[in-house]
C-alpha positions in Angstrom: -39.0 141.6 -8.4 -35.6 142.8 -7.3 -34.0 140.2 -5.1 -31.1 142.3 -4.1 -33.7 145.0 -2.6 -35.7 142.2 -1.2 -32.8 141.0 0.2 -31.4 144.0 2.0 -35.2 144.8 3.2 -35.1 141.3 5.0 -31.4 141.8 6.3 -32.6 145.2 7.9 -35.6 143.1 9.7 -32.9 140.3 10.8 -30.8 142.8 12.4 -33.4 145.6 14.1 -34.7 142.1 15.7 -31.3 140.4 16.7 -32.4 137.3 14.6 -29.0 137.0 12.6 -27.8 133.9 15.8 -30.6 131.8 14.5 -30.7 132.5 10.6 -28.1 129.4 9.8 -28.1 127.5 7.0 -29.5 124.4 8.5 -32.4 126.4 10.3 -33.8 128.7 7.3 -33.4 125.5 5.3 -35.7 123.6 8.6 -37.9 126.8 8.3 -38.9 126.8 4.8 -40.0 123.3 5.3 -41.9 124.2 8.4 -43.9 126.7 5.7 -44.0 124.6 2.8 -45.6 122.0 5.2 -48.1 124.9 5.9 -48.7 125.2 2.4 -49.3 121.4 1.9 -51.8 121.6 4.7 -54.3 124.4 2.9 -54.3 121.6 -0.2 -54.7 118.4 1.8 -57.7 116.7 1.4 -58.6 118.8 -1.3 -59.6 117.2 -4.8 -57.9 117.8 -8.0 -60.1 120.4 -9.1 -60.6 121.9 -5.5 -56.6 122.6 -5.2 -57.6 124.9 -8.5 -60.5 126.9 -7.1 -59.5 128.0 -3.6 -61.6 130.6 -2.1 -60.3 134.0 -1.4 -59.4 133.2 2.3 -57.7 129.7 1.3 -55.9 131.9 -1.5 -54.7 134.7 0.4 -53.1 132.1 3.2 -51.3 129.7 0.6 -50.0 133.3 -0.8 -48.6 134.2 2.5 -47.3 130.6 2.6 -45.8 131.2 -0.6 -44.2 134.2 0.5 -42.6 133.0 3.9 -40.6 130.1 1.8 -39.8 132.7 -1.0 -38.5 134.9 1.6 -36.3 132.0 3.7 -35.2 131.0 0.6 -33.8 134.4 0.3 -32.0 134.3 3.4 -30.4 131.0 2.8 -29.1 131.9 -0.4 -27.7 134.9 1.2 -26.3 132.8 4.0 -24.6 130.4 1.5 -23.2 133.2 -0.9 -25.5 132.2 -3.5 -27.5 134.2 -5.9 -30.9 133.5 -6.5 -31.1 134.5 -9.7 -28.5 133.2 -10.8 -29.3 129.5 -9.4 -32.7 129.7 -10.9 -31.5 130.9 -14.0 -29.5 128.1 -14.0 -31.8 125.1 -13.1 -34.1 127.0 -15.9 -31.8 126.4 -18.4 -30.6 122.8 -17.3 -35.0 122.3 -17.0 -34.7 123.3 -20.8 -31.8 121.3 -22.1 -33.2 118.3 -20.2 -36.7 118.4 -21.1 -37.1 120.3 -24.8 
């Protein structure tokens, strides 16, 4: 996955459709919870074993899901000058040191 494509690709939608006034910080952050609530919602109320054995339909939504908060993630690190891979290389590594 190239991020810096991805990236660009998601700029280009931003600007066609005038959204860059509403892509701040604070409201990509608010959006990618508003779609990892909608991800919690396909699991709620599911069992254990359920939350492991989705059917296609459940599947394909929680990977939309998935990809709406991967891609406002995206955007926010952009916004804040970050880059993603290298803050998730970094937690990684910190994951590794901390917990091997």
């Amino acid at each position: 996955m190239n991020l810096v494509e991805l990236t660009e690709r998601l700029h280009a939608i931003r600007d066609r459709n005038d959204w860059r006034q509403f892509h701040s910080p604070k409201n990509l952050a608010m959006a990618a919870s508003v779609e990892m609530s909608e991800l919690v919602e396909i699991f709620q109320w599911l069992s254990e074993d359920q939350s492991r054995q989705l059917p296609a339909e459940k599947l394909a939504h929680a990977g939309q899901e998935v990809g709406d908060i991967v891609l406002y993630l995206l955007l926010l690190c952009s916004e804040l000058g970050l880059d993603m891979n290298e803050v998730v290389r970094s937690k990684l590594a910190d994951s590794e040191r901390r917990f091997s």
